[in-house]
N, C-alpha and C positions, 0 to 999 in steps of 0.2 A: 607900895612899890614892890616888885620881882626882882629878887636876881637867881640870874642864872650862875648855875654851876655844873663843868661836864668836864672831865677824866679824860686824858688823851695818853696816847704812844703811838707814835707815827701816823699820828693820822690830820693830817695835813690840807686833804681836799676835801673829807667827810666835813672838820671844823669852818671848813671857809662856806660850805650849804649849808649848814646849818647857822653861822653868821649870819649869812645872806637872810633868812629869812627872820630871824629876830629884831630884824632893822624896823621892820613895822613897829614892835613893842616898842622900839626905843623911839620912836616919831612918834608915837600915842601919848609916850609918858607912864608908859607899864612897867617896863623892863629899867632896873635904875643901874644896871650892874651885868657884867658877866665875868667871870671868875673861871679860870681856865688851869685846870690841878694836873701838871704832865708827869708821868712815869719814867722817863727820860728818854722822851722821842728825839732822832736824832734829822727828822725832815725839817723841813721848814715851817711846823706847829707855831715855834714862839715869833716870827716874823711876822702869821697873820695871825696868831693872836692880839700881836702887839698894834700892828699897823690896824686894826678892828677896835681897837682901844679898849681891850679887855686886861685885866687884871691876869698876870702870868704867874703862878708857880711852880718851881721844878723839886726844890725842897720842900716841904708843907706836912704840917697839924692838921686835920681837920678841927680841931675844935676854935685854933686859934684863925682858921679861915674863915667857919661860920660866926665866932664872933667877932669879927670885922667887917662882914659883908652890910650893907646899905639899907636891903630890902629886909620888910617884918616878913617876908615869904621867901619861898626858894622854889626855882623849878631844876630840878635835877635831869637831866638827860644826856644821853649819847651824842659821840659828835657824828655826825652824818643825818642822825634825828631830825626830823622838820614838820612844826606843826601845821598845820594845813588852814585854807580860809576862815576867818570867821576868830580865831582863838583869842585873839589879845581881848576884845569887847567882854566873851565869855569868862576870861579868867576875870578880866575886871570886876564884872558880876558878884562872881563866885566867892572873889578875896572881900567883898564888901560885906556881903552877905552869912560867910560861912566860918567856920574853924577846924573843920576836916579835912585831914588831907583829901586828895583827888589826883586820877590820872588821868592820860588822851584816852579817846576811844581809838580804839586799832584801826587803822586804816583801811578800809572796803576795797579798795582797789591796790593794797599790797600785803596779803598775806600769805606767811608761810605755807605751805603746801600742806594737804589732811593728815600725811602720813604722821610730818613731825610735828603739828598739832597736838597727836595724838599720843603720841609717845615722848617728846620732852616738854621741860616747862619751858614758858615764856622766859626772856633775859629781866629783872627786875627793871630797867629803865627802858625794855624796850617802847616803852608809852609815855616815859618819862612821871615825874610822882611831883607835885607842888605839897610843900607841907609850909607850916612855919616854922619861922627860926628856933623859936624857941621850943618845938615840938622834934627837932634837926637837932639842937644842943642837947635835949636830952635823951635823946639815942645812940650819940656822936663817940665815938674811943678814936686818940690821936694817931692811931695806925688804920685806920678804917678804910677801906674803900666805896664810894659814893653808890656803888651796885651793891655794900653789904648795909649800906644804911638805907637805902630804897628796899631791900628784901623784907624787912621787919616793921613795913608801914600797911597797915591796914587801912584801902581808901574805897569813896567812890570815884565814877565813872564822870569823864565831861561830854557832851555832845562832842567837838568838835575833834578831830582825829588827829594821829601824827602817824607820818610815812616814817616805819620804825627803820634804825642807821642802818642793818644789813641790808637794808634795800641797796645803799648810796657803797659802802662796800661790793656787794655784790658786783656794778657797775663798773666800778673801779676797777674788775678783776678784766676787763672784758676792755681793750685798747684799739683803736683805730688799726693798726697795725696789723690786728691778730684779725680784725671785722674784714679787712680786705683781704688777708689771704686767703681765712676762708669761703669767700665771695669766687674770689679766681677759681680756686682749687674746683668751685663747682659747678 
């Protein structure tokens, strides 16, 4: 079994697509868990965290998180994050077969631009990282941030992709409001 675990601060609509599409995992029988670790967002985070029936914390250990959670894996990712067709079968695969960590492959149809390609790094969860618990416990310090414990995993690659969160940020930035004036204006 999977559970998820992903990092929020205000990020309330990113968490609810990225919900959204973890529902497959949990109609398969993949996904036993999701675990939602806030910084103290002050939107409507823990409403759909809660009404999504994930596990909320606003004070939180990581160590005493990860030795609570359900699943002998963990898929750590961004909230806005969404894995694309195909992935619940694959990881199923992968966790039966393997004990390496692993992450998505980057999305083909949403990637950062050449420039900053090429001149910054990657966000460590932008592809999200599956490790195990017990490989997650022992990298784990009770102040840690889940992008400092994603940075120090050395994985492979899965076929199957994830549309990385600044994608769903990005959009967020961009409101009906603003799509129609600039429409008029031109």
């Amino acid at each position: 079994m999977l559970t998820v675990l992903m990092e929020c601060l205000d990020q309330e609509p990113e968490l609810a697509q990225s919900l959204a599409v973890l529902v497959s995992g949990a109609v398969e029988g993949l996904v036993s868990d999701v675990v939602v670790l806030d910084r103290g967002s002050k939107d409507g985070t823990e409403r759909v965290a809660e009404a999504a029936g994930c596990r909320f914390h606003s004070d939180w250990d990581l160590n005493q998180v990860l030795g609570s959670v359900r699943g002998e894996w963990l898929l750590l990712m961004e909230p806005g994050a969404r894995p694309q067709f195909g992935w619940v079968d694959e990881i199923a695969e992968y966790m039966s077969m393997n004990r390496d960590p692993v992450r998505f492959s980057p999305s083909r149809h949403y990637r950062r631009p050449l420039l900053k390609r090429l001149i910054e790094r990657a966000q460590p969860l932008e592809t999200g990282v599956i490790l195990s618990r017990n490989q997650a416990l022992g990298l784990a310090r009770a102040d840690m941030k889940l992008s400092e414990l994603a940075r120090g995993v050395k994985s492979r690659r899965l076929a199957s992709e994830m549309i990385p969160a600044w994608v769903a940020r990005t959009l967020r930035c961009f409101s009906p409001c603003g799509a129609g004036a600039h429409r008029d204006a031109a």
